[in-house]
C-alpha positions as CSV (number, residue, x, y, z in Angstrom):
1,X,8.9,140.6,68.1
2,X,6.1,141.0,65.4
3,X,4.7,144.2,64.3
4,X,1.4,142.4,66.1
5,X,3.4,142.1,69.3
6,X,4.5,145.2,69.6
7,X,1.4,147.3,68.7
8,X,-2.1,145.1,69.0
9,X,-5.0,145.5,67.0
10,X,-7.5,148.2,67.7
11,X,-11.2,147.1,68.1
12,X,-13.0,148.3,64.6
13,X,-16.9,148.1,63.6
14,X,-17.8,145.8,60.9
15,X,-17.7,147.4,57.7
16,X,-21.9,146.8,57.5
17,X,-22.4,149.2,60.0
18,X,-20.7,151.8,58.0
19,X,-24.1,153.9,57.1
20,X,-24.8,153.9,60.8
21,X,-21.2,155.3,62.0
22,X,-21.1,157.7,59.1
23,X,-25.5,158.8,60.4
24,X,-23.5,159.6,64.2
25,X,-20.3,161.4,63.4
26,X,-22.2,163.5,61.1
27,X,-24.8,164.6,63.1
28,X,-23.1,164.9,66.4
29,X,-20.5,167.3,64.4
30,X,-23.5,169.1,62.8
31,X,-25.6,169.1,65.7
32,X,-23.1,170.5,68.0
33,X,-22.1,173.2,65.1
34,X,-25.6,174.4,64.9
35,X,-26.3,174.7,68.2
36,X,-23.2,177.2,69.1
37,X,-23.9,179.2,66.4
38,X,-27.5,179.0,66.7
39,X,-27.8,179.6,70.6
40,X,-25.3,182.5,70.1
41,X,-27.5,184.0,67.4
42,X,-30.6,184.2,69.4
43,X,-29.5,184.6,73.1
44,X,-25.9,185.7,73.0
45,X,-22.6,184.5,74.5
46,X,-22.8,184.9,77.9
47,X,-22.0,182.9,81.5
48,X,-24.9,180.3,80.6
49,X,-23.8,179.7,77.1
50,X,-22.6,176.4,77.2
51,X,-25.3,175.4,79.6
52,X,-28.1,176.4,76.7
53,X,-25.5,175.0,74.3
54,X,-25.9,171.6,76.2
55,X,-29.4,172.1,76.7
56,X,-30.0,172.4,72.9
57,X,-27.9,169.4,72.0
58,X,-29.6,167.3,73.5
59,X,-32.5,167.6,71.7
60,X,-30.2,168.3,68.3
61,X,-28.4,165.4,68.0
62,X,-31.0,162.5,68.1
63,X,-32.7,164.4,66.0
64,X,-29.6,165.0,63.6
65,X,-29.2,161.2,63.9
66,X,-32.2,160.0,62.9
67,X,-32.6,163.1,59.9
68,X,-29.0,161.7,58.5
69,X,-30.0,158.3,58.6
70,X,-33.5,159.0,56.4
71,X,-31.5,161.7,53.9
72,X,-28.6,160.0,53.0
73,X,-30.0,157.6,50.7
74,X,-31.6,160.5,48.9
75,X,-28.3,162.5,49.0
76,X,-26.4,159.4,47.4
77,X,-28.5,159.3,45.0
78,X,-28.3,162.8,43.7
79,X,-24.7,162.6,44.3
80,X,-25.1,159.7,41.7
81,X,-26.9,162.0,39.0
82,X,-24.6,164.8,39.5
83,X,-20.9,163.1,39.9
84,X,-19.5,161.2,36.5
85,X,-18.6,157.6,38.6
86,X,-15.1,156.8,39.0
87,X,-13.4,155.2,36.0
């Protein structure tokens, strides 16, 4: 039995969509980061915290999405005048 037998191949994005996968990790990570912290800042931790938590998200993580998608070409491109390339 092959190596392809015994364990099968796990479904994977085309590399292309790379920008797009890298857009929704990021902001669904930093969406949901900014919304504990921020929600517990201004209202407290209480019974109804990870309703408001929720609640927040919602609304967070498009946005997020969409913000990553517009910034990272700009980010790249300072990362590109800051970072000697690889030799």
């Amino acid at each position: 039995m092959t190596d392809a037998q015994t364990f099968p191949r796990r479904w994977k994005l085309s590399p292309r969509t790379t920008p797009y996968v890298f857009a929704f990790f990021m902001a669904s990570i930093m969406a949901m980061l900014m919304c504990l912290v921020i929600t517990a800042a201004n209202a407290g931790i209480n019974a109804d915290f990870p309703a408001r938590v929720l609640g927040a998200y919602q609304l967070a993580m498009p946005t997020a999405f969409v913000c990553v998608l517009m910034v990272r070409p700009v980010v790249m491109r300072l990362v590109a005048l800051t970072v000697h390339p690889p030799r």
